[in-house]
N, C-alpha and C positions, 0 to 999 in steps of 0.2 A: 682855648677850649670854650667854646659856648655854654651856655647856660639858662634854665629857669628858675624860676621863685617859687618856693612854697608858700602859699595865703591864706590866713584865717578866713575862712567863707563869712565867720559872723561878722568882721571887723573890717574886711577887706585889705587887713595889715599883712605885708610880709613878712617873715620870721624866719625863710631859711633861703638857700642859695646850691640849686641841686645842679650836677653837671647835666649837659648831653650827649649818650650813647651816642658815638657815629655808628654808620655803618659798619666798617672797617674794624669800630672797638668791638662788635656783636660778633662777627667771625673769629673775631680771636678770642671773645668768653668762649666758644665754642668748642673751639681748639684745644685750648687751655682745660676744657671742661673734661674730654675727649684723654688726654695726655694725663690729667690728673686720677683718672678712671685706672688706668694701668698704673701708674705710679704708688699707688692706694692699696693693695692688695688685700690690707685688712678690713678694707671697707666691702670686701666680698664677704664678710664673717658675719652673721645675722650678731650677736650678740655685742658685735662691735658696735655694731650701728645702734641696737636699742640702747648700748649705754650714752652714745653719744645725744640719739635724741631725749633719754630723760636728763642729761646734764642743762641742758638748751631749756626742758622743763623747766626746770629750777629757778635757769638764769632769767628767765621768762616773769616766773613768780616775784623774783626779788627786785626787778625792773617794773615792778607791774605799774607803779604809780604814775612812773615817769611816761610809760610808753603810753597809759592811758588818758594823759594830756596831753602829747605829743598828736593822737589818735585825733581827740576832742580839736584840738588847732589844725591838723590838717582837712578834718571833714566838716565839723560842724556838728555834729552830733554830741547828744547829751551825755554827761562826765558819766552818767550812772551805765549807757548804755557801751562807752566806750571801754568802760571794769569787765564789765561782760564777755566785749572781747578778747581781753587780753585773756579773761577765765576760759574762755571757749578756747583761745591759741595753748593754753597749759593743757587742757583736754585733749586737743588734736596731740599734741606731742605725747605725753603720754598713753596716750588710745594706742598711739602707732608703736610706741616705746614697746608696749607687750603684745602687739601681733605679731612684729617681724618672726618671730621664730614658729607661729603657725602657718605661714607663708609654704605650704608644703606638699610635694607631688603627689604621685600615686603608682602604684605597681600593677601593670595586667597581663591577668597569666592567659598565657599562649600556651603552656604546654610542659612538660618537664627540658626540654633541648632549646627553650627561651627563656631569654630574661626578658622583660621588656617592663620599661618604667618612664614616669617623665617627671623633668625637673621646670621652676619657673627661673623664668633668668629677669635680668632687667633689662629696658631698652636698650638704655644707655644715656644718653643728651636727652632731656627732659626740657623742654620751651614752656614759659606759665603764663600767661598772658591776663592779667586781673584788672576788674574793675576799681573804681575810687572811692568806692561805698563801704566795702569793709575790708580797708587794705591789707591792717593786721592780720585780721581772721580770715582770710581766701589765700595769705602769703603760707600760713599753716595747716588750711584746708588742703592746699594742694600739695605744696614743700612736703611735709610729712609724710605721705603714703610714697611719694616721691623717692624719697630718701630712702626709708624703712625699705623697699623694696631694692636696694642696690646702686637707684639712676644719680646721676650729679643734677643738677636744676639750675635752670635761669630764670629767674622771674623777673616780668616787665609788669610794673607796676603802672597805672594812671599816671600821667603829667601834674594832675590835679591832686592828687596823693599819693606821694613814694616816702615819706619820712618812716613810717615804721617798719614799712620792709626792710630798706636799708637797715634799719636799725636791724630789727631778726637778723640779717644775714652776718653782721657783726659778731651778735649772740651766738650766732651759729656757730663762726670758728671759733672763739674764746673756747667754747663748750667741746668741743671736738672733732668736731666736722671738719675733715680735711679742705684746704684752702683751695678753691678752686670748685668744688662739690656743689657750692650752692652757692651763686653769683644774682647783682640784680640792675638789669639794664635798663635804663631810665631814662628818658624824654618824651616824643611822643609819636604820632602814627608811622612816622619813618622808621623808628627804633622797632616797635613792632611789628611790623612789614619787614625789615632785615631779620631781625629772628628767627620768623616762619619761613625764611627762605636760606636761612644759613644751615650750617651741616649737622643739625639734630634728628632724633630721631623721633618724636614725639612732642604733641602739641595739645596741649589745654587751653582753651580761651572761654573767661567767663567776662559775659560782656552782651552787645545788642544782639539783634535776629539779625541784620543788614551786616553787620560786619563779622560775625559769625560766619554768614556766608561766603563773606571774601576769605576767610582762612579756610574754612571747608574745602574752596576751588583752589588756592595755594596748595595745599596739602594734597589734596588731590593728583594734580601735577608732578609731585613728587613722591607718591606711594606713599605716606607716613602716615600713621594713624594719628586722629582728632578726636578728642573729648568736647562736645561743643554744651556751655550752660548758660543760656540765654535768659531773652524776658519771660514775661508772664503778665494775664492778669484773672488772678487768683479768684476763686468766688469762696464767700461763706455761706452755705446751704443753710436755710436758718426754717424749719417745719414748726407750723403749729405748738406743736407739743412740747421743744425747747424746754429747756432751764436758762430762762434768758438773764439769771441773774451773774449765771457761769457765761451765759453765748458774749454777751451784751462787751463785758469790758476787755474778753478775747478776740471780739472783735477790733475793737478800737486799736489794741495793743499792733494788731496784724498789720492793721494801715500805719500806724505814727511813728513804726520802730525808723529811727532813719532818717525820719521826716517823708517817710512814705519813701525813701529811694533805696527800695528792695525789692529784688527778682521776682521774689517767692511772696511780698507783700498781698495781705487779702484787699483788693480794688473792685470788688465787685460783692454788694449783698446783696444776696438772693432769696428772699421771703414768702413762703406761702402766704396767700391772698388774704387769709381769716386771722394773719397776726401783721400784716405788715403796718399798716397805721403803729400799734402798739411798738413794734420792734422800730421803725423810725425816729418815733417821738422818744424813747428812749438812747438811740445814741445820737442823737441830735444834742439832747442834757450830755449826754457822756462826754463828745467831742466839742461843746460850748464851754466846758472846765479844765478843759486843756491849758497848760501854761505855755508859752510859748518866747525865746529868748535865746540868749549866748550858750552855748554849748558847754561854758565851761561856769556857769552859771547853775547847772544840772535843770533845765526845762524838761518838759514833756516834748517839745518839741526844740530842736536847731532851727539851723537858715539850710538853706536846698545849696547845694554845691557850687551855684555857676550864678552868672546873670541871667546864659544863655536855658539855664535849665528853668528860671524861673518866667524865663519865655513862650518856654514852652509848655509851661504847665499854663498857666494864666492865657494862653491861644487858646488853649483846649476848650478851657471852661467857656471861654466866649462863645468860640464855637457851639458846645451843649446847650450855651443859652440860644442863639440862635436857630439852632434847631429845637429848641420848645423844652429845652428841661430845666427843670426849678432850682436854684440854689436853695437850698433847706436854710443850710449857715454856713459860715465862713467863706471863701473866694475873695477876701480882701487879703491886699498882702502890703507889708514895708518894710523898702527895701530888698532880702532874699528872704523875709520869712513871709513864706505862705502859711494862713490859717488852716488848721482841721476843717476841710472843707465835705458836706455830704450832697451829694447831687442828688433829684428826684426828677418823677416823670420822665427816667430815662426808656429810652428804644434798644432793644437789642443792638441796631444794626447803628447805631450811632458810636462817634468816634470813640466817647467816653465809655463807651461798654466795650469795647473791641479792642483800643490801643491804649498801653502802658503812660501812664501822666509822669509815673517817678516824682509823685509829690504825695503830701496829703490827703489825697482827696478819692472818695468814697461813693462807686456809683449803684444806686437802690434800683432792686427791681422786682414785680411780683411775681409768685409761680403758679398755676392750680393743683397740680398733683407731682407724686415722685417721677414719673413721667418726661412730664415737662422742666420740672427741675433738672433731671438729668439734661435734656435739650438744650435749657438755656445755659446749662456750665459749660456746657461743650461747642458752646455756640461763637467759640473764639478762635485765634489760630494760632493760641498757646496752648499749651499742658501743663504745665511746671507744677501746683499745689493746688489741693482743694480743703475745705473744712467742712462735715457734714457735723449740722445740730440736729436732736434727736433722742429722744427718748425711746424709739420703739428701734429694738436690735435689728429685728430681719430688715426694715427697710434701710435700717444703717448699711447693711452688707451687702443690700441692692442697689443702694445710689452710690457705694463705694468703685463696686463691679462695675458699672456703668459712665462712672466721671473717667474721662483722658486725662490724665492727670499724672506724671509721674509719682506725688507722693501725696495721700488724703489724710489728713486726719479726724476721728470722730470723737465729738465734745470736749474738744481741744483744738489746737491750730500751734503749730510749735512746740518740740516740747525741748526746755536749754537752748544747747548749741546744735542740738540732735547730730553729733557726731559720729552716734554705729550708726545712724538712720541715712542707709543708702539716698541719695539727693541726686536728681536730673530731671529734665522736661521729658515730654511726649510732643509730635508735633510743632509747632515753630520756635518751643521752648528747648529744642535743642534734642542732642542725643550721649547716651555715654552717663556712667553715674559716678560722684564724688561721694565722698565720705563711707564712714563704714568696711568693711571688708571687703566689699565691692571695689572703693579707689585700690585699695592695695593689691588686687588682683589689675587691677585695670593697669600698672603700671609697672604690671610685668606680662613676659609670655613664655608659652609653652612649649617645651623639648622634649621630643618625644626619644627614647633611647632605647634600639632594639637591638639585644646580645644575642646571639647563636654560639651555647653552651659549649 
């Protein structure tokens, strides 16, 4: 049986030894998935299921140390931010733990000599296709609503981080989840690629625009419904009138969670004209006091995941420079950790304003009016999040109405794990929403049932 390595990004050390999915093994998690579905009958029982997911709660909670050095060694990311997720995966299960049983039809009356109602059912074979960024927390972003609604799930984790999923899935049976219900197939573009084309009935992929695509036109082919949750790059609307002492470190926080390698990351600040010197020059100091280090070290910042990522972040910036835009600070980098970088002098129509870095780095741009601000947020061929600053409500409500943006926040940008806060892009940021009551309807459907009395 072939094999990959698990590896500390910061250290470059391997630490684990993970098999490879064949193709062959993915049809038969399918099968298995499929056969265990019927075999389960009490797993048709809502109340079964929300005990099982708060058991996995629990187990979740009293692993929490472990998994969140497990997290910290498979990605890179900072011990403080890796607790988080494991709080945010206790959140998802529990969130879901007490919807299943709201999960519920409706009656329409036709007349006295009808009944007519509809029930949700589940799909059935659930596909999960996740990125390497936040394995844990996207294994029970998705798993969760997954579940609570009825479906078995397979989740393919990154090559580059599958250690906590695996682990979840483990938790999961211990907890209750029948064996077979929640499976997690592991290697790399092959193993995902056979998934999408094995006997499921339903596909999540959160992941790039470009291969997003290719599962779109799979899925396509084969009738099956897709959730797709792509990139983004995010703007912070930052007006005049700010409370920049609140905008300022909400900003920073937006770019560095990650080391900057998030969907939903804010990569783009957008300043009216009569503050921006002032809002520059201040997160310029903000992101100059950045620590930056081992992961398990607790930094402000990790190392970037890859060589190849930190390739391509560090091409970018060149590029910016060569087309005329200023390094403010940072853009040095050793080994995989890139500095909190802020770009200035940027062009709309330049790479660094339009395509996703997946690193730290922060590209500044002025606006003249609410107008134009709206213009240039929208000036990308994402949607995924926006953040409006602001002190006056009604234009809060107008540059909200106006941003493409799957989900805005104002005088804030994140709030927790934002778990009820329905989550999806607009535009090349994908389509389809996680989280919230939304996944859990999203991962069922509708029976419509007409009696003649």
């Amino acid at each position: 049986m072939s094999s990959f390595l698990a590896i500390d990004p910061a250290t470059g050390h391997e630490f684990g030894e993970i098999p490879q999915t064949t193709p062959e093994q993915v049809a038969e998690m399918a099968q298995t998935a499929r056969e265990q579905l019927l075999l389960n009958p009490e797993w048709r029982t809502p109340s079964a299921r929300a005990a099982a997911l708060s058991r996995l709660a629990r187990r979740v909670e009293q692993e929490g140390g472990q998994l969140a050095e497990l997290e910290t060694r498979d990605t890179g990311k900072p011990l403080k931010q890796a607790k988080a997720d494991v709080a945010a995966t206790v959140r998802y299960l529990d969130y879901y733990a007490g919807s299943i049983e709201r999960l519920e039809g409706r009656q329409i009356p036709l007349g006295p000599d009808i009944l007519d109602y509809t029930v949700r059912e589940p799909w059935g074979v659930c596909a999960q296709i996740i990125p390497w960024n936040y394995p844990l927390q996207v294994t029970a972003r998705c798993a969760a609503p997954a579940l609570a609604a009825g479906n078995a799930v397979i989740v393919k984790p990154s090559e580059l981080a599958s250690v906590t999923p695996l682990r979840f899935a483990e938790l999961a049976e211990a907890a209750g989840v029948p064996r077979g219900l929640i499976q997690v197939a592991t290697g790399d573009a092959t193993t995902g690629v056979a998934l999408v084309g094995a006997d499921v009935d339903h596909v999540t992929f959160v992941g790039s625009a470009g291969n997003g695509a290719k599962v779109a036109e799979a899925c396509a082919r084969r009738l099956i419904p897709v959730e797709l949750e792509l990139g983004g790059k995010s703007p912070n609307i930052v007006f005049a009138d700010a409370d920049l002492d609140k905008a300022v470190p909400a900003i920073v926080t937006a770019l560095i969670q990650n080391a900057g390698q998030s969907c939903s990351a804010g990569t783009r600040l957008l300043v009216e004209q009569p503050a921006y010197d002032a809002v520059v020059e201040r997160v310029t100091a903000a992101l100059k006091a950045l620590t930056v280090g081992p992961g398990i070290e607790d930094p402000d910042l990790g190392p970037l995941i890859s060589d190849a990522q930190l390739e391509r972040a560090t091409g970018m910036l060149d590029e910016a420079r060569r087309q005329g835009a200023v390094i403010a600070t940072g853009g040095g980098h050793d080994g995989r950790y890139l500095e909190p970088t802020l770009v200035t002098r940027v062009r709309p129509e330049m790479d660094i304003a339009q395509e996703e870095v997946f690193g730290p780095v922060l590209a500044a741009l002025p606006f003249r009016d609410d107008r134009d601000a709206v213009a240039l947020a929208n000036s990308t061929p994402y949607g995924l999040v926006a953040g409006v600053w602001t002190r006056d409500l009604s234009r809060a409500h107008r540059v909200a109405a106006g941003v493409r943006a799957g989900q805005v926040f104002v005088n804030t940008y994140g709030v927790g794990g934002g778990v009820e806060l329905p989550f999806g892009g607009m535009k090349r940021s994908g389509y389809g929403r996680g989280k919230g009551v939304e996944a859990l309807l999203a991962y069922s459907q509708v029976k419509n049932v007409c009696v003649a009395l």
